[in-house]
N, CA, C and O atoms as a GROMACS GRO file, in nm:
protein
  440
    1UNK      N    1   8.221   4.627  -1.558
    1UNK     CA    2   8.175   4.721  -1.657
    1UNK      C    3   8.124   4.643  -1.778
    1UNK      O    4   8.191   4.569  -1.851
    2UNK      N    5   7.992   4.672  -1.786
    2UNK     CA    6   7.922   4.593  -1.922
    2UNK      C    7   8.041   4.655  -2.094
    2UNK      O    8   8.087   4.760  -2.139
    3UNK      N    9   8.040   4.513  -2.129
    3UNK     CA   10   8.082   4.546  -2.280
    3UNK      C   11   8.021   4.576  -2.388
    3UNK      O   12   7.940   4.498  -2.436
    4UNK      N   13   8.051   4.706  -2.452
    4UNK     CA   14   7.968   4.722  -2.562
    4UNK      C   15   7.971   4.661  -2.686
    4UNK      O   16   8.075   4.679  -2.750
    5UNK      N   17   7.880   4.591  -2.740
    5UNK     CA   18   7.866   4.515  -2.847
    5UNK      C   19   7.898   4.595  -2.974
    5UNK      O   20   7.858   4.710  -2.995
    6UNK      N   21   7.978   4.519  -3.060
    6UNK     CA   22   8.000   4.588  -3.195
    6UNK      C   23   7.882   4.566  -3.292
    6UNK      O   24   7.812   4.465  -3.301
    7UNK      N   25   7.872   4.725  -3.387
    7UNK     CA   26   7.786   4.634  -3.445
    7UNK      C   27   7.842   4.622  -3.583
    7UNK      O   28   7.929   4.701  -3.618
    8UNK      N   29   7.804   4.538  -3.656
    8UNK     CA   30   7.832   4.504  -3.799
    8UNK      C   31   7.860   4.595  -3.885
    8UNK      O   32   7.783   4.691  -3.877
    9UNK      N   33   7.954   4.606  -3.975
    9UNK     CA   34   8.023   4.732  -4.075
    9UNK      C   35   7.882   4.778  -4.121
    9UNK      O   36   7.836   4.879  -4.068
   10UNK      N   37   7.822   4.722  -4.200
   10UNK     CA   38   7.710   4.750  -4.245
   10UNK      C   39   7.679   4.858  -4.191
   10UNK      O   40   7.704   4.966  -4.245
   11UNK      N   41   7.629   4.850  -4.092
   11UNK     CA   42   7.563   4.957  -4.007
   11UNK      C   43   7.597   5.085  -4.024
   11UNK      O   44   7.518   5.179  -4.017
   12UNK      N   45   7.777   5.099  -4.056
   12UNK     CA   46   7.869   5.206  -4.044
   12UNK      C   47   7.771   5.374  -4.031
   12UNK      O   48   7.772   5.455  -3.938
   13UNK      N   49   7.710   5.377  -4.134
   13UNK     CA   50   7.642   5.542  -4.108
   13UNK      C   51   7.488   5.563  -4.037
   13UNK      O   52   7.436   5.668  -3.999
   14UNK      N   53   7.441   5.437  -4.033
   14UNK     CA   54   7.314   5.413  -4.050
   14UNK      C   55   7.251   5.458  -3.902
   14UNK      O   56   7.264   5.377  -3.811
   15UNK      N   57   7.167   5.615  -3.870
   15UNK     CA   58   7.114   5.661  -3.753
   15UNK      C   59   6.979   5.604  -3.765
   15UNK      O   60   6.896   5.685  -3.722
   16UNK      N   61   6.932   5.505  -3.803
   16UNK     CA   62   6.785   5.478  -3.809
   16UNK      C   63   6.786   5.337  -3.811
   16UNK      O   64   6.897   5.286  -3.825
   17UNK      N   65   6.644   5.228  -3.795
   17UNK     CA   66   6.651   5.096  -3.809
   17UNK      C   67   6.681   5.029  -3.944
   17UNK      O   68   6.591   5.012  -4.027
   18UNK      N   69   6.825   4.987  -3.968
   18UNK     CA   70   6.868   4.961  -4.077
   18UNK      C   71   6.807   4.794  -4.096
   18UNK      O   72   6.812   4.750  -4.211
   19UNK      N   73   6.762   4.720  -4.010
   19UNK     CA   74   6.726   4.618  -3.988
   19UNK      C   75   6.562   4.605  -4.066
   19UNK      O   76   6.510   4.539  -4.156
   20UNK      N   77   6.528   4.703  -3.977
   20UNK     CA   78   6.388   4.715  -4.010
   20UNK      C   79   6.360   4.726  -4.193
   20UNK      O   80   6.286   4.667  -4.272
   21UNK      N   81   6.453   4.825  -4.203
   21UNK     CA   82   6.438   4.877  -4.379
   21UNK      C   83   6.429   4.778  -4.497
   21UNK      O   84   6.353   4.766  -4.594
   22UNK      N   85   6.575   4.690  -4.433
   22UNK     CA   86   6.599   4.558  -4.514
   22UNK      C   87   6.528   4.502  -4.490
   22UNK      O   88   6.478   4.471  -4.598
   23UNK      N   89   6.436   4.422  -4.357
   23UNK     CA   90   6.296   4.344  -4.361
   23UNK      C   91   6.182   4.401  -4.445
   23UNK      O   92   6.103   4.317  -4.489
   24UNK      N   93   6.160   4.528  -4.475
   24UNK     CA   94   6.066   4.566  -4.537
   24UNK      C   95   6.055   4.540  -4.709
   24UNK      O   96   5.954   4.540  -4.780
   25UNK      N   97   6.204   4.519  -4.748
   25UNK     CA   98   6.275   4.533  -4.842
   25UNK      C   99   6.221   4.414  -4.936
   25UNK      O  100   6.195   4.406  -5.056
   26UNK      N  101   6.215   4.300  -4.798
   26UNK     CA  102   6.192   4.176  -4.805
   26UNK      C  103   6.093   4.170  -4.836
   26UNK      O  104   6.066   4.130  -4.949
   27UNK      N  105   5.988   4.211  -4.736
   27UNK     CA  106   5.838   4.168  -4.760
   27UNK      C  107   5.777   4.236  -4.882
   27UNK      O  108   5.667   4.208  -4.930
   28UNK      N  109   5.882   4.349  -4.937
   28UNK     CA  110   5.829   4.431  -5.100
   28UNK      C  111   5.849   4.334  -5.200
   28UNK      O  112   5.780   4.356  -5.299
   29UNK      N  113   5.919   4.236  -5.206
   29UNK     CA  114   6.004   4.134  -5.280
   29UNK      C  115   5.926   3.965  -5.276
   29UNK      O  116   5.903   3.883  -5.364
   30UNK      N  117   5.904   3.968  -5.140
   30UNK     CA  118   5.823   3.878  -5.123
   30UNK      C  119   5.958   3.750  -5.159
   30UNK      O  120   5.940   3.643  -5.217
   31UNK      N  121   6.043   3.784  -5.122
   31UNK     CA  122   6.146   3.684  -5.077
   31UNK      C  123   6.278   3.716  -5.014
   31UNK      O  124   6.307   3.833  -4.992
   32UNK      N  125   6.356   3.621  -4.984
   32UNK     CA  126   6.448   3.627  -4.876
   32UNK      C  127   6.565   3.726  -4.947
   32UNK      O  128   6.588   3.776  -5.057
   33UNK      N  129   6.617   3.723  -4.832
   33UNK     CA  130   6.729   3.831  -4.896
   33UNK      C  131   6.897   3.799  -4.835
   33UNK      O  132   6.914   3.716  -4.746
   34UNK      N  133   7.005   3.871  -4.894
   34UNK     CA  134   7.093   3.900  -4.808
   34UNK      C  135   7.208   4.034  -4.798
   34UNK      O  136   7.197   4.124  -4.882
   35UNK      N  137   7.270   4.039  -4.739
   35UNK     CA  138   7.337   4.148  -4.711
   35UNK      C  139   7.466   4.112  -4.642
   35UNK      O  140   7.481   4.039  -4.544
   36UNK      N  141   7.562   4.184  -4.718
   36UNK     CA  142   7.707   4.158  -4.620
   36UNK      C  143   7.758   4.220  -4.526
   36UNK      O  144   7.863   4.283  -4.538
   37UNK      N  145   7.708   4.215  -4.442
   37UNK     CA  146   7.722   4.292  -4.276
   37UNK      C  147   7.859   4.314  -4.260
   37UNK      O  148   7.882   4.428  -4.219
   38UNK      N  149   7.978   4.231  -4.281
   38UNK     CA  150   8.097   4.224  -4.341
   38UNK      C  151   8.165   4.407  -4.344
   38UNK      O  152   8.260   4.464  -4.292
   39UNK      N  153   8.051   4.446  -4.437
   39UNK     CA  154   8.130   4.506  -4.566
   39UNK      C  155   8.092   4.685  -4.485
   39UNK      O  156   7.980   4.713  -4.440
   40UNK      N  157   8.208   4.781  -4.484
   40UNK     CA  158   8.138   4.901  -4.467
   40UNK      C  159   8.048   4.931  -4.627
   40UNK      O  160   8.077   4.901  -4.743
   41UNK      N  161   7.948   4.992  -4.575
   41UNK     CA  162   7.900   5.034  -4.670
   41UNK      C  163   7.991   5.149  -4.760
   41UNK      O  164   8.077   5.228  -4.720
   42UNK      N  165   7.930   5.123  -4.914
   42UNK     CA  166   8.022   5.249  -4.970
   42UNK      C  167   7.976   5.392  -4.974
   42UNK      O  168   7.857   5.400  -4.942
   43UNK      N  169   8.022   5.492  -4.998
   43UNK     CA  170   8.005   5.646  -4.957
   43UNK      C  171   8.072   5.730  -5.062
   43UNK      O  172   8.192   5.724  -5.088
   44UNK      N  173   7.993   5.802  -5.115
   44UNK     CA  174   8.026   5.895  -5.158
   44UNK      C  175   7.997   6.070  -5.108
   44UNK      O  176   7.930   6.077  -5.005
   45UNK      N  177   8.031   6.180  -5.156
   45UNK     CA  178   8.003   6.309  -5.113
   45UNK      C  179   7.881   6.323  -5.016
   45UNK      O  180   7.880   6.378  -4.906
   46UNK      N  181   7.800   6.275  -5.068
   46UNK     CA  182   7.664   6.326  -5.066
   46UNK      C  183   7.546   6.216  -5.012
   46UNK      O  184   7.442   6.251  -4.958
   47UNK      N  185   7.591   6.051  -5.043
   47UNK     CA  186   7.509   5.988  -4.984
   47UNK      C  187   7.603   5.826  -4.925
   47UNK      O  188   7.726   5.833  -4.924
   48UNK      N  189   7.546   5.709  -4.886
   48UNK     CA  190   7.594   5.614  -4.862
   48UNK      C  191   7.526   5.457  -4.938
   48UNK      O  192   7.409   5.474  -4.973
   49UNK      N  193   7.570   5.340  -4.962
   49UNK     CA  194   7.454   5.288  -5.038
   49UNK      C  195   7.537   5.145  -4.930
   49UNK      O  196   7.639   5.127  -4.864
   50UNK      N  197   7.396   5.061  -4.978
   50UNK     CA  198   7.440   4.872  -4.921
   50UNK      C  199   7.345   4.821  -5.029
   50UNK      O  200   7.237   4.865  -5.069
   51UNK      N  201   7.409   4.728  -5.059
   51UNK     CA  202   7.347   4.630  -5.177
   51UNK      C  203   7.258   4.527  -5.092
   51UNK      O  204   7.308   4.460  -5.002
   52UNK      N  205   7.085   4.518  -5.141
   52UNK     CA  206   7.072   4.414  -5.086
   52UNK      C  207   6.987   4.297  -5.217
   52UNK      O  208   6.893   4.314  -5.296
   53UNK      N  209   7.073   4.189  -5.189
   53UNK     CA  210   7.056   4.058  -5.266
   53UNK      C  211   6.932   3.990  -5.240
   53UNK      O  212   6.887   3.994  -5.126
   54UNK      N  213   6.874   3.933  -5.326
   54UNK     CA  214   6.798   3.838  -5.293
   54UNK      C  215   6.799   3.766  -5.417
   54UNK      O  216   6.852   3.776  -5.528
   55UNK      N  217   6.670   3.643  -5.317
   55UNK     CA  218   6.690   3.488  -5.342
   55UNK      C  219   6.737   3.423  -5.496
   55UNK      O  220   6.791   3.315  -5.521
   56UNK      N  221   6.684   3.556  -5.605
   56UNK     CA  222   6.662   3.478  -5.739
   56UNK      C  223   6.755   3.546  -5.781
   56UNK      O  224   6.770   3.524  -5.901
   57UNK      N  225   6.838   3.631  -5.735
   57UNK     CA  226   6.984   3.749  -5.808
   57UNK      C  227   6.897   3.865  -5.854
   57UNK      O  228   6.905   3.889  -5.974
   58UNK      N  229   6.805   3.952  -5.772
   58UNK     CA  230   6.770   4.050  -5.856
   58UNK      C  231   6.826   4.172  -5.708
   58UNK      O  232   6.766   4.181  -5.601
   59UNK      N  233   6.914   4.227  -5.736
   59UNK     CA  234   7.015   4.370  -5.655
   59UNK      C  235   6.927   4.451  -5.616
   59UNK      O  236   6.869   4.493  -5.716
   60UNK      N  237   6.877   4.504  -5.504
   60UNK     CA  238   6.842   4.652  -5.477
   60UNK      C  239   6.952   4.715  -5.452
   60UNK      O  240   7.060   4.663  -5.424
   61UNK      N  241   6.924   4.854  -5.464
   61UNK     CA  242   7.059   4.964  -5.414
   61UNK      C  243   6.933   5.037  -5.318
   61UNK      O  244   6.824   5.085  -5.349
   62UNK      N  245   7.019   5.018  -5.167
   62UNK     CA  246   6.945   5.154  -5.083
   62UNK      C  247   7.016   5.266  -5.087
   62UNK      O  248   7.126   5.211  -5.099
   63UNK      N  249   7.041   5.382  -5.087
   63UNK     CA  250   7.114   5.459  -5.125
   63UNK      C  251   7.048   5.609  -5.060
   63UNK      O  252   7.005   5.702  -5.127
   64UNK      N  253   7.057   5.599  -4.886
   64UNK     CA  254   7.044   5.722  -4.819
   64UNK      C  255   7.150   5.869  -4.810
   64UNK      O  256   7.272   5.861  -4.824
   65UNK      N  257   7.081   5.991  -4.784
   65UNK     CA  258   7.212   6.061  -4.766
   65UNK      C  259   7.322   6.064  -4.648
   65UNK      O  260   7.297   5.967  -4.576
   66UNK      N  261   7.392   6.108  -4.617
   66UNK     CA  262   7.527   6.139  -4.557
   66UNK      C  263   7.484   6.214  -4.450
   66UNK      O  264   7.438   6.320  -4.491
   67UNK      N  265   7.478   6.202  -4.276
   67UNK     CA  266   7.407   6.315  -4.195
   67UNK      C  267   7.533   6.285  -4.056
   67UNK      O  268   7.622   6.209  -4.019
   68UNK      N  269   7.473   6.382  -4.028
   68UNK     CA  270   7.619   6.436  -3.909
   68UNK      C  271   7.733   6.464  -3.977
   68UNK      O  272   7.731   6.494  -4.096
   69UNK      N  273   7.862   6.455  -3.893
   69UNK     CA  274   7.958   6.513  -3.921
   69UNK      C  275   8.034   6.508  -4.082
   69UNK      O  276   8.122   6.574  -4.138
   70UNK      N  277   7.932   6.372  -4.124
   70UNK     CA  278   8.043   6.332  -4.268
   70UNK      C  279   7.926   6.399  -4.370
   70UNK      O  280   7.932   6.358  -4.486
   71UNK      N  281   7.859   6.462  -4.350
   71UNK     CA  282   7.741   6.524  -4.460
   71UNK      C  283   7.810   6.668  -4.507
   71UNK      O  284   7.822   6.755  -4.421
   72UNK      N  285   7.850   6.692  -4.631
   72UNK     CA  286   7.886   6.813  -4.657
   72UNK      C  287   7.754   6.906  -4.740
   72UNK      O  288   7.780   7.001  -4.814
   73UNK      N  289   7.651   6.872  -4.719
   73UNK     CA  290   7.544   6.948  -4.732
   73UNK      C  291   7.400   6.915  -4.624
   73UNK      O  292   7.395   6.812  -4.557
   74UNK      N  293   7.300   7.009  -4.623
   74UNK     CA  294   7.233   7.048  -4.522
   74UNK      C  295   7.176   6.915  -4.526
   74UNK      O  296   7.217   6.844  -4.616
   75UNK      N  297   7.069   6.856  -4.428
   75UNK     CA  298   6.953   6.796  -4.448
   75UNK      C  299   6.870   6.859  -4.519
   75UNK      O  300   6.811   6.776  -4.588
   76UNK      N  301   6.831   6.968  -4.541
   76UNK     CA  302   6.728   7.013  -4.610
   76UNK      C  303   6.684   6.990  -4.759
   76UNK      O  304   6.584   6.971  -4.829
   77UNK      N  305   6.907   7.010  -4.766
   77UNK     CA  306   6.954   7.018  -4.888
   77UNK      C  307   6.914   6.865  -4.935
   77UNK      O  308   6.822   6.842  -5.015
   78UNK      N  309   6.999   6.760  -4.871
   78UNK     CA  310   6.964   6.632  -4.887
   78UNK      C  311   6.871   6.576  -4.932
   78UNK      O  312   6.873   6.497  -5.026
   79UNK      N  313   6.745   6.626  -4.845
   79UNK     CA  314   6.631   6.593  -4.868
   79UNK      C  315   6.570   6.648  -5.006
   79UNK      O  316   6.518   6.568  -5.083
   80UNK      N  317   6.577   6.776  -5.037
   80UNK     CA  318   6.526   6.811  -5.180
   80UNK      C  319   6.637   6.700  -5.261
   80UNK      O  320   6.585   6.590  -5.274
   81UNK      N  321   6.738   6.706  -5.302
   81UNK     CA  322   6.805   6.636  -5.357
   81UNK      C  323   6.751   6.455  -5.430
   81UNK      O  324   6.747   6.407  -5.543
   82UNK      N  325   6.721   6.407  -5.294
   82UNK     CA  326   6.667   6.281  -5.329
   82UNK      C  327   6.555   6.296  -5.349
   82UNK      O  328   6.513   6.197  -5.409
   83UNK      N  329   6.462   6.385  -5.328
   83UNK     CA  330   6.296   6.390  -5.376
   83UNK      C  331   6.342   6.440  -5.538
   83UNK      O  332   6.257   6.394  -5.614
   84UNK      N  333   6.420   6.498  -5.596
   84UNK     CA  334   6.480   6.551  -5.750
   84UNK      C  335   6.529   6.446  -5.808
   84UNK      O  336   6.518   6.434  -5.930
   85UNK      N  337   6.586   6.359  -5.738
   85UNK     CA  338   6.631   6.249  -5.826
   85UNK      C  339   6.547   6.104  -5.791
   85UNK      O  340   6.559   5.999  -5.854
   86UNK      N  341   6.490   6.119  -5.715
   86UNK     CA  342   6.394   5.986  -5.740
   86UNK      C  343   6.234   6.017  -5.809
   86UNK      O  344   6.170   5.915  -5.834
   87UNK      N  345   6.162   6.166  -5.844
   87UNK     CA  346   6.135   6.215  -5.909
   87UNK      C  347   6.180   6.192  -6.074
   87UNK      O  348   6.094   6.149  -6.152
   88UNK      N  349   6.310   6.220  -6.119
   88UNK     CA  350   6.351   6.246  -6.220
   88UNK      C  351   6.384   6.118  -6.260
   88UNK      O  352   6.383   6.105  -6.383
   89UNK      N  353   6.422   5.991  -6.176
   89UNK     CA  354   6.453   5.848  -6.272
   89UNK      C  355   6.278   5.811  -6.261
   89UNK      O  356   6.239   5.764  -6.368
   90UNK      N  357   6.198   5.819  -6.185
   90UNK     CA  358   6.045   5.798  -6.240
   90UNK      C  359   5.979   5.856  -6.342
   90UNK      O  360   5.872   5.823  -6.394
   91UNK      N  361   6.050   5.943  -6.364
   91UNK     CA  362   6.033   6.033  -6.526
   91UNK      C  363   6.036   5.976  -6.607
   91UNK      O  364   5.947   5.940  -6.684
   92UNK      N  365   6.220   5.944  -6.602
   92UNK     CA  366   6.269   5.900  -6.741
   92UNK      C  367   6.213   5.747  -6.732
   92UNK      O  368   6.192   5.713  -6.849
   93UNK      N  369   6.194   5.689  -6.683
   93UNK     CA  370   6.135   5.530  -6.672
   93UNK      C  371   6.030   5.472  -6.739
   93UNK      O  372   6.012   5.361  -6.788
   94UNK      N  373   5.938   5.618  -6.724
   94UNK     CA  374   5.839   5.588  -6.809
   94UNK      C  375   5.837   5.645  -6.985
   94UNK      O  376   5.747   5.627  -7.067
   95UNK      N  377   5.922   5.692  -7.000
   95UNK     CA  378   5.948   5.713  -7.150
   95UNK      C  379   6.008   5.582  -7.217
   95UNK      O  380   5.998   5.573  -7.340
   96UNK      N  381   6.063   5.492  -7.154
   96UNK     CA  382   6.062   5.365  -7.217
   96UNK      C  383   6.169   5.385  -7.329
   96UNK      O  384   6.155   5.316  -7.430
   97UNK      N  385   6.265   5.465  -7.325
   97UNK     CA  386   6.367   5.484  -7.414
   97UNK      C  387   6.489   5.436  -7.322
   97UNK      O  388   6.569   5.353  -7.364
   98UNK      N  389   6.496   5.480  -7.225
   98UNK     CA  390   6.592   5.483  -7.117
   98UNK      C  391   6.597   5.388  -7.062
   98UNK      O  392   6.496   5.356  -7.000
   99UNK      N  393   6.720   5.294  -7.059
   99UNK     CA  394   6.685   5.179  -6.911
   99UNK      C  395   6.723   5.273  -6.772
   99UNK      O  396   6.822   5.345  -6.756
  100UNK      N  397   6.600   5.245  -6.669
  100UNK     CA  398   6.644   5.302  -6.573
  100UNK      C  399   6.624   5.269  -6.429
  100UNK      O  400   6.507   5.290  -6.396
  101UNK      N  401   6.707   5.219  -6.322
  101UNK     CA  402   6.640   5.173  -6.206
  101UNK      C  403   6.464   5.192  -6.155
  101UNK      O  404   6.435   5.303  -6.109
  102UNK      N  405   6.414   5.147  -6.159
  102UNK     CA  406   6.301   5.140  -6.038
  102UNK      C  407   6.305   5.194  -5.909
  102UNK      O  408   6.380   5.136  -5.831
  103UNK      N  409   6.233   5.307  -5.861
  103UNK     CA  410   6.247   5.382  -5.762
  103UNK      C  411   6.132   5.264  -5.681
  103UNK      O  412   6.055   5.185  -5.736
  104UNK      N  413   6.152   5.281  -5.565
  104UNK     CA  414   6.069   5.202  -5.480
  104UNK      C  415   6.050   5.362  -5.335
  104UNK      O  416   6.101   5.473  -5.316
  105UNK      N  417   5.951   5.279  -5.273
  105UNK     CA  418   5.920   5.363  -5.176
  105UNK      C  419   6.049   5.483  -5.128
  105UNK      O  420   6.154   5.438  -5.082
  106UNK      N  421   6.034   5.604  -5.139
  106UNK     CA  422   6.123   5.695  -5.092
  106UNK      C  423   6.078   5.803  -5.012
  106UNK      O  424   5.955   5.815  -5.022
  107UNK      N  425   6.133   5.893  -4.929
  107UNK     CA  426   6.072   6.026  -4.858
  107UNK      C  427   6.215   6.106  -4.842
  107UNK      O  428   6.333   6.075  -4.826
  108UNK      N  429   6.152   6.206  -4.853
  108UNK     CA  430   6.228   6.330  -4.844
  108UNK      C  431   6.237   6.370  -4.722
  108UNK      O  432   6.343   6.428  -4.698
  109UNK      N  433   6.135   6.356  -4.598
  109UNK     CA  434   6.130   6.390  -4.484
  109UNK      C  435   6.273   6.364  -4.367
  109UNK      O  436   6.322   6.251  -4.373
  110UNK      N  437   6.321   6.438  -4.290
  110UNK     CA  438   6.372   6.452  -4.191
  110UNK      C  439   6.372   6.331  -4.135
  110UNK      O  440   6.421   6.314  -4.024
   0.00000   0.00000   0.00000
């Protein structure tokens, strides 16, 4: 009977190419990166996040929602949710009063 391979904490919620995301992450950055595969990712209500590092110390936060059994609101819901708040810190960002993360590529879609 073939053995099934574990995969890395990291991974813990992640239904999509979590691999892929962080390479892309990379090539937005235009340098290397890392990530502690180690580590479950952390979780709150509503979404899950993994820190990813790179070369010169500057942090991204990916920070998707919560789906299947541990999601206590819809996808639908989800989805408006993060289109409202990555909307709303591109708001305040540009008023230049506020320090406020940098939204990078996001979708609301399914």
């Amino acid at each position: 009977m073939p053995t099934k391979t574990k995969r890395p904490k990291v991974f813990a919620y992640a239904t999509f190419g979590l691999d892929a995301l962080i390479s892309l992450a990379s090539k937005l950055r235009g340098q290397s990166y890392t990530v502690d595969a180690t580590t479950k990712p952390k979780a709150g209500s509503t979404h899950w996040v993994i820190f990813v590092t790179f070369e010169d110390g500057v942090e991204w936060v990916f920070r998707p929602p919560r789906s299947g059994l541990s999601a206590i609101i819809t996808e639908e819901s989800a989805s408006k949710l993060l289109i409202s708040e990555a909307v709303t810190l591109k708001y305040l960002r540009n008023l230049d009063s506020i320090p406020v993360p940098e939204v990078f590529p996001f979708s609301g879609d399914d």
